[in-house]
C-alpha positions as CSV (number, residue, x, y, z in Angstrom):
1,X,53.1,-29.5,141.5
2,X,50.3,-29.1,139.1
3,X,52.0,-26.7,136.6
4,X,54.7,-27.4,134.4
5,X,58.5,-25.5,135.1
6,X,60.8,-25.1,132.6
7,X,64.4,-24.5,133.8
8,X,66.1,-22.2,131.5
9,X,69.6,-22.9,132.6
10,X,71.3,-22.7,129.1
11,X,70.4,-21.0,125.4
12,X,70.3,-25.0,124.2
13,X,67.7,-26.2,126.9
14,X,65.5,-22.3,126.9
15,X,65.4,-22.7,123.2
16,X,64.3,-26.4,123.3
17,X,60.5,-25.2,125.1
18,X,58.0,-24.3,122.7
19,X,54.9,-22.6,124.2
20,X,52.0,-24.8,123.8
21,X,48.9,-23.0,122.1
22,X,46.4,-23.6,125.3
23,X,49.3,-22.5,127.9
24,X,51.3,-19.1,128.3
25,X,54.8,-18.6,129.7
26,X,56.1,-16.1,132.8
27,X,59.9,-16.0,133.7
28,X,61.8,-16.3,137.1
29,X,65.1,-14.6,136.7
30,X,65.8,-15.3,140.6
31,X,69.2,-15.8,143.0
32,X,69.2,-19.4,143.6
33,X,73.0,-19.5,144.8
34,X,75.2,-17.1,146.8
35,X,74.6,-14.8,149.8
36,X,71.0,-14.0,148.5
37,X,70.0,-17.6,147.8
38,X,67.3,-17.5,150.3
39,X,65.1,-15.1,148.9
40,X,65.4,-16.6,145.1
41,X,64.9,-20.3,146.6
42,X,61.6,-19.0,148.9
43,X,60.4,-16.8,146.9
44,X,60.4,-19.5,144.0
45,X,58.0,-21.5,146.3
46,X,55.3,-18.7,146.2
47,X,55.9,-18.3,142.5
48,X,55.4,-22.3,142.0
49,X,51.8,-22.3,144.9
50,X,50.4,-18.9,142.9
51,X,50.8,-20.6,139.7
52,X,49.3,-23.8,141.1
53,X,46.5,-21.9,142.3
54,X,45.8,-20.2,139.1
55,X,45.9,-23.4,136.7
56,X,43.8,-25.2,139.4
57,X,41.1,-22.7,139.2
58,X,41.3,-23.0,135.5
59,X,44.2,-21.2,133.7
60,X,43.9,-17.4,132.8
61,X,41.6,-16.4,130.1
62,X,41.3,-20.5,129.2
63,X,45.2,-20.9,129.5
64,X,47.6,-22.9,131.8
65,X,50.3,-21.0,133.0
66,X,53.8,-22.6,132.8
67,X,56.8,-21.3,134.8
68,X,60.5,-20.7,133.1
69,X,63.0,-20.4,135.7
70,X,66.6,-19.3,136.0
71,X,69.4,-19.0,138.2
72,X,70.4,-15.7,137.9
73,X,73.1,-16.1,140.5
74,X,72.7,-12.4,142.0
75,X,74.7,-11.2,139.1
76,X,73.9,-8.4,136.2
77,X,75.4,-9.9,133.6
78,X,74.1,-13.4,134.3
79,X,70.9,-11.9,134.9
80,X,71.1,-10.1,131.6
81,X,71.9,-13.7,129.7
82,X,69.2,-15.9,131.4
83,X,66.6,-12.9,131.2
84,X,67.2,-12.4,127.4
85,X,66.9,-16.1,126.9
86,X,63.7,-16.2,128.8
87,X,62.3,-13.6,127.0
88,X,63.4,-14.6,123.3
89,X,63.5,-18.0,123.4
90,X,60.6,-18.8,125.8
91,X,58.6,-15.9,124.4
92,X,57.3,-15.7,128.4
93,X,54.5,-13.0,128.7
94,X,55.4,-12.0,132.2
95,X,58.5,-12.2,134.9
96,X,58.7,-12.1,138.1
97,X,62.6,-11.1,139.1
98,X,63.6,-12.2,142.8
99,X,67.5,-11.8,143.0
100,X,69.0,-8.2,144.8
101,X,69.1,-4.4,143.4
102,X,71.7,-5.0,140.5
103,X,70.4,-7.5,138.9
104,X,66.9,-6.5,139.3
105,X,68.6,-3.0,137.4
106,X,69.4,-5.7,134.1
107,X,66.4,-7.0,134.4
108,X,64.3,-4.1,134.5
109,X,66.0,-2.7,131.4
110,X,65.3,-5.4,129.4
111,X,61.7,-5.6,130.7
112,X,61.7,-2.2,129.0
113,X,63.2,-3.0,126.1
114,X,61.3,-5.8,125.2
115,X,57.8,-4.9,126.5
116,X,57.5,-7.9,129.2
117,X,55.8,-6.5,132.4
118,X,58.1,-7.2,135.0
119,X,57.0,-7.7,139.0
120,X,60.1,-6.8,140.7
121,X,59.7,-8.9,144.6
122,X,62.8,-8.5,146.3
123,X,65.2,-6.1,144.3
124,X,64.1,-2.3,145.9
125,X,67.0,0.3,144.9
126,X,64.8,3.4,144.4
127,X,66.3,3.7,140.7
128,X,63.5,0.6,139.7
129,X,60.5,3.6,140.3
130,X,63.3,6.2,139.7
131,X,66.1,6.9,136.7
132,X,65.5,2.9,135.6
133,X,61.9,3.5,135.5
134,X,59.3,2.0,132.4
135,X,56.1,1.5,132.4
136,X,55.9,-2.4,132.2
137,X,57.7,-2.6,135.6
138,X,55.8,-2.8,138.8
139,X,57.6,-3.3,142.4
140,X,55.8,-5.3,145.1
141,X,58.3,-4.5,147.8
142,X,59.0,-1.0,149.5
143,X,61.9,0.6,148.1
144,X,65.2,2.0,149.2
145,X,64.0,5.8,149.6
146,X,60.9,3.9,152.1
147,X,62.3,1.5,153.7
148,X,65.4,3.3,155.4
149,X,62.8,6.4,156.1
150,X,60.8,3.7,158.2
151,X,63.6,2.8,160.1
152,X,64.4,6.8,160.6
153,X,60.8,7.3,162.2
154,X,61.7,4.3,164.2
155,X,64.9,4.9,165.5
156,X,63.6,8.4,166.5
157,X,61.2,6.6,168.5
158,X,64.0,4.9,170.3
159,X,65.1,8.6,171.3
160,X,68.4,7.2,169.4
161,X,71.4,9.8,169.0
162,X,74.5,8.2,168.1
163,X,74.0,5.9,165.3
164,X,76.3,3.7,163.1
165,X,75.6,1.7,159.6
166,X,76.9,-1.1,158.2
167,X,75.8,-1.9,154.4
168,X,76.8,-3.9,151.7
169,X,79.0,-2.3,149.0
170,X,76.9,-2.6,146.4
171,X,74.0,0.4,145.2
172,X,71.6,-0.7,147.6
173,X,73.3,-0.6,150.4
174,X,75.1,2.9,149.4
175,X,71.4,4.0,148.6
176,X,69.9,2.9,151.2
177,X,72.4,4.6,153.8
178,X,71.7,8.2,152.0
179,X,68.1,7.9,152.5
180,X,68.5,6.5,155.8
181,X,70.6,9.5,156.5
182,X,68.4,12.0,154.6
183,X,65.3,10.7,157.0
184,X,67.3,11.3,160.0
185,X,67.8,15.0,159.0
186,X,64.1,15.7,157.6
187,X,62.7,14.0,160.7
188,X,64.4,16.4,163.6
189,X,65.8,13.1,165.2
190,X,69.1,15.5,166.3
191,X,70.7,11.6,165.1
192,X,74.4,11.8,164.5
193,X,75.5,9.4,162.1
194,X,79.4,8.3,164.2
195,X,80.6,5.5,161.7
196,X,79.6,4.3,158.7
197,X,81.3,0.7,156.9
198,X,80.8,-1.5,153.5
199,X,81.7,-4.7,153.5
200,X,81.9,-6.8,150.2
201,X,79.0,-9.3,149.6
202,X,80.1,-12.6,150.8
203,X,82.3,-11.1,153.7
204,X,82.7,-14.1,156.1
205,X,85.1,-12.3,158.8
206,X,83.6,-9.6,160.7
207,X,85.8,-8.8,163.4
208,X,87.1,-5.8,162.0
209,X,84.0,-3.9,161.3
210,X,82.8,-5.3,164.4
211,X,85.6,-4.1,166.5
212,X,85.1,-0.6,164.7
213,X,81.3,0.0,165.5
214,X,81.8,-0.9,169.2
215,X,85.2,1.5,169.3
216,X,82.5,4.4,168.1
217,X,79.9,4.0,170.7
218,X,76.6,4.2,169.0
219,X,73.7,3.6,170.6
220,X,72.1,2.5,167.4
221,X,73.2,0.3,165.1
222,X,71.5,-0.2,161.3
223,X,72.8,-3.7,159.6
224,X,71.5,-3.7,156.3
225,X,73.6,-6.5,155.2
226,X,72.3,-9.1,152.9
227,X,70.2,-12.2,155.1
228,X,73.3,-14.6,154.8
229,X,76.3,-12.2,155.6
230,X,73.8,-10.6,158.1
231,X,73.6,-14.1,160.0
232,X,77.1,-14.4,160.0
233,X,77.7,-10.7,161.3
234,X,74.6,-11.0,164.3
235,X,76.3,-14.6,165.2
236,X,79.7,-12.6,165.4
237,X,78.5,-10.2,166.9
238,X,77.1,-11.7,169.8
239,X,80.5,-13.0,170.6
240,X,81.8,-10.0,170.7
241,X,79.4,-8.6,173.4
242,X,77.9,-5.9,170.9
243,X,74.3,-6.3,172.2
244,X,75.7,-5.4,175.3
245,X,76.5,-1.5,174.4
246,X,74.2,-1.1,171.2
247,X,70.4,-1.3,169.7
248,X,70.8,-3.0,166.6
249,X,68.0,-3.1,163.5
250,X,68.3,-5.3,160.8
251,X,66.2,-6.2,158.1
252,X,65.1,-9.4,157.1
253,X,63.1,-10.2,160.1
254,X,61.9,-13.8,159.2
255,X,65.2,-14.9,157.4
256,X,67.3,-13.8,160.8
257,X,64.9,-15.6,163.0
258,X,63.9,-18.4,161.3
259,X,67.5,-19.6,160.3
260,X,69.3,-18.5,163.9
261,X,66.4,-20.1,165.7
262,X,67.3,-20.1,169.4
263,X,70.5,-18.0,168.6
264,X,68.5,-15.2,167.4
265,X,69.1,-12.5,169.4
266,X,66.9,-11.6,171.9
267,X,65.5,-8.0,171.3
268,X,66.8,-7.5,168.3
269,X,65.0,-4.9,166.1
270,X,64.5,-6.5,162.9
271,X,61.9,-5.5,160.1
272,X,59.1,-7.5,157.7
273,X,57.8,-6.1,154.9
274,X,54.5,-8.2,155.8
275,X,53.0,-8.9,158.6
276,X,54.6,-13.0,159.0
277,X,55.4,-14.3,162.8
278,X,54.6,-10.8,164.3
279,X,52.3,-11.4,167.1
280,X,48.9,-11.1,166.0
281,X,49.5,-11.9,162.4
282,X,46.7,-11.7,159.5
283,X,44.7,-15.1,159.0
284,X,44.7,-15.4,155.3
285,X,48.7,-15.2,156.0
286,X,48.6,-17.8,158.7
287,X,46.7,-20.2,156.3
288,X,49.4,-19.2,153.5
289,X,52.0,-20.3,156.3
290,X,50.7,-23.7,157.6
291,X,50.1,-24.9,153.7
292,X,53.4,-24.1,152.8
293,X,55.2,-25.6,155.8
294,X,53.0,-29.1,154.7
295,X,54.4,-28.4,151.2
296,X,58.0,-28.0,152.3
297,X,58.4,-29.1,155.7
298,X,59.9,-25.5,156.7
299,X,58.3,-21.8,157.7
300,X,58.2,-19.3,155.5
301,X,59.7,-16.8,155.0
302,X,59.1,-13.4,153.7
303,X,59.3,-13.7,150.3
304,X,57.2,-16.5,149.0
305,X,54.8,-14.1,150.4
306,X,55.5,-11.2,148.0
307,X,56.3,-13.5,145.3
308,X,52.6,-15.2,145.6
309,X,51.6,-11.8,145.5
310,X,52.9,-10.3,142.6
311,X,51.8,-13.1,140.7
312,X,48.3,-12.1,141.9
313,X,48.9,-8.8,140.7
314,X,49.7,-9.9,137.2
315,X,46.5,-12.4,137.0
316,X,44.1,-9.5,138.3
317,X,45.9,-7.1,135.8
318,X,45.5,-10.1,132.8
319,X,41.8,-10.7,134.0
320,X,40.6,-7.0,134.1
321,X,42.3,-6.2,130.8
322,X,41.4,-9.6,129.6
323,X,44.4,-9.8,127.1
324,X,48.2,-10.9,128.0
325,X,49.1,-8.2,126.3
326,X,52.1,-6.4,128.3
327,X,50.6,-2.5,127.1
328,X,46.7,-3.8,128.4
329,X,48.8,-5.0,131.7
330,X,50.4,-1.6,132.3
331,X,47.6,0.4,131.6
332,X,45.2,-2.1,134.0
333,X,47.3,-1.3,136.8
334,X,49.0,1.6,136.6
335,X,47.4,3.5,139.1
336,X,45.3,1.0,140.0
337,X,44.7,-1.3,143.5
338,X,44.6,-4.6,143.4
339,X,43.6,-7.1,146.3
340,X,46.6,-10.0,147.5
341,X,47.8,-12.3,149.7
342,X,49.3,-9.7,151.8
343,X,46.5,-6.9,151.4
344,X,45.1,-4.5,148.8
345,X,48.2,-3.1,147.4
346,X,47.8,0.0,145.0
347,X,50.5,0.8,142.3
348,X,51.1,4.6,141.9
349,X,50.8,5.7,138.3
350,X,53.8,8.0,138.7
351,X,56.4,5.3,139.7
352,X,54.1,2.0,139.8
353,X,55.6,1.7,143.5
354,X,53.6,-0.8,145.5
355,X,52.1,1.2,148.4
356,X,52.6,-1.4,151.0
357,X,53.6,-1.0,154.8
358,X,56.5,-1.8,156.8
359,X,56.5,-3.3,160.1
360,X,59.3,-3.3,162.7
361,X,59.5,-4.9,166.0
362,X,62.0,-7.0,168.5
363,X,62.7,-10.9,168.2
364,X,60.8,-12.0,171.1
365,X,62.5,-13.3,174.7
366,X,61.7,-16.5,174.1
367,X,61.3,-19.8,171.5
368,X,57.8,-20.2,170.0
369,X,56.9,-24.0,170.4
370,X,54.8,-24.2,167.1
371,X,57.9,-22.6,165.2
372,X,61.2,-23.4,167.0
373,X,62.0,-20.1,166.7
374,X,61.0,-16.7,168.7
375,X,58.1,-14.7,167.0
376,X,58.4,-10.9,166.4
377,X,56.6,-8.8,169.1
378,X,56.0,-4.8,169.8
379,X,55.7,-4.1,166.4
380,X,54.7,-0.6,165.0
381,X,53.1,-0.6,161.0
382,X,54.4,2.2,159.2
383,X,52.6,3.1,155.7
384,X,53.7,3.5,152.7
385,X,52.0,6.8,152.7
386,X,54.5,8.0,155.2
387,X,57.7,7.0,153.4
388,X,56.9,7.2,149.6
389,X,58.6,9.3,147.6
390,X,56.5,12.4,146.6
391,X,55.5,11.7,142.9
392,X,56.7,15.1,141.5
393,X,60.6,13.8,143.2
394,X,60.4,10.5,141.4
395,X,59.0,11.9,137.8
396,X,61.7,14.7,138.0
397,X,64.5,11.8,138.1
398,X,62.7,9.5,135.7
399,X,63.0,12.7,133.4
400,X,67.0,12.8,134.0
401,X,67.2,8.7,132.7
């Protein structure tokens, strides 16, 4: 790589960086271990090509951009430590969190607290544009009030009427079942929700909650389980003959496909919050795609996607307001569009929510030769426009923080 990374794994080796006077710093508190590993460990990749990008083109306003990165293990008080000593001890100008919802929430307040502008990736509980909002935070990924009203409007569209959840039991998950829920009843679906079950992160048995949702004969399944314990539940699952009576949707499209491979299963509803492996996808995505698989030897997925974008989002912002300077950031994009990887994305002023789509589809019938794994077909784009939360909704519980 042609940009320097500074692993901030303890207070002796984040204090032991000094920034350079022709280079600048931006932080990676990210889940590189546990269930959530794969969106911290991807989504570094598209932190590490953005940043290579930048620096090759020469720097941001005559500076080199160096990366501090940290484990922050999917855990809030780890997050809190290893975001701190990014920000005090490596002085960074900028982070980019990609780890889930509750440590996104510690990283966000210190964001606040310490006046970093923050570019939230992966972590989407509604509270980060919500009761946990600031003004130096901006989120690149559609939230938990969107995404679950997407998958209302689509399950709808399946004419389903008997439908189960299974979440993690962590916020996200519990939030993202009530707005699921809440966009069944605003949408006149007629949906009956007939089950409902929150497993702990890092379940590795299933049976039981498997055996439950078959006993209660849905004919729509939602499994917003985090991509590794979603794996293991679809693999389950499939032994268990659940396809057989249910739909299922999940999340997660490109994590479930591209690590089950040929095991994915076949008609699965899955959704992608951009538009990689559906059929048709966007060129400037597909050129994205075949330069990192030469880089890494892999597919993407999802996130080094996002991730490349919000770093985008930061440069524009640090070019129009042609300072660093995290009050200049804010102000540049608050209510302001700015063009990306994955499309001209526009941050609301009232929340800074990223007004991106979401797009759900099946896993194909069969294996796509140039991937080794099926691509994802029938797909319907849903904007953001038609799952936001209205503006006065979100400022009245930013008011109640």
């Amino acid at each position: 790589m042609k940009f320097k990374v500074v692993l901030a794994c303890s207070l002796a080796i984040a204090g032991a960086s000094v920034a350079h006077a022709d280079s600048v710093k931006v932080g990676a508190p990210i889940v590189l271990s546990g269930s959530s590993a794969v969106v911290g460990q991807t989504g570094l990749h598209g932190l590490q090509m953005a940043i290579e990008d930048i620096n090759a083109a020469g720097g941001l306003l005559g500076k080199t951009v160096e990366l501090v990165v940290a484990d922050d293990a999917g855990n809030p008080a780890t997050a809190n430590t290893v975001t701190r000593d990014m920000i005090l001890n490596n002085e960074v100008v900028a982070m980019f969190p990609g780890s889930n919802s509750a440590s996104g929430s510690a990283e966000q307040v210190l964001a606040g607290q310490y006046k970093v502008p923050a570019f939230f990736f992966s972590a989407t509980d509604i509270s980060l544009t919500t009761t946990n909002f600031n003004k130096y935070t901006f989120q690149m990924s559609p939230s938990t009030y969107m995404d679950p009203r997407a998958w209302a409007t689509y399950v709808k569209g399946l004419g389903a009427k008997h439908v189960y959840i299974i979440n993690p039991d962590i916020n996200y998950g519990r939030s993202y079942a009530d707005n699921f829920k809440k966009g069944l009843a605003d949408n006149g679906s007629g949906a009956e929700i007939v089950g409902e079950q929150y497993p702990a992160v890092g379940t590795s048995d299933f049976s039981s909650y498997i055996s439950a949702a078959i006993a209660a004969k849905p004919d729509f399944l939602y499994l917003g389980l985090l991509p590794g314990d979603q794996v293991s539940f679809l693999r389950q699952a499939k032994g268990y003959g659940l396809f057989d009576i249910t739909k299922i949707g999940a999340p997660n499209a490109v994590d479930v496909v591209s690590t089950m491979r040929e095991e994915a299963p076949k008609g699965l509803n899955v959704r992608g919050v951009t538009p990689l492996f559906f059929e048709g996808g966007d060129p400037e995505i597909q050129k994205f795609t075949e330069r990192y698989q030469k880089l890494y030897g892999k597919w993407p997925t999802e996130w080094p996607v996002v991730a490349y974008a919000a770093v985008q989002a930061w440069a524009e912002a640090v070019k129009k307001a042609n300072s660093f300077e995290s009050d200049a950031i804010a102000t540049a994009l608050s209510g302001q569009s700015v063009k990306t990887l994955r499309g001209e994305v526009e941050f609301r002023e009232c929340d800074h929510q990223g007004m991106v789509p979401v797009y759900i589809g099946q896993v194909a019938d069969k294996v796509d030769p140039t991937y080794g794994f099926p691509l994802l077909v029938n797909f319907q784009k849903i904007e953001a426009k038609d799952m936001a939360m209205p503006c006065d909704e979100a400022v009245a519980l930013q008011k109640k923080k």
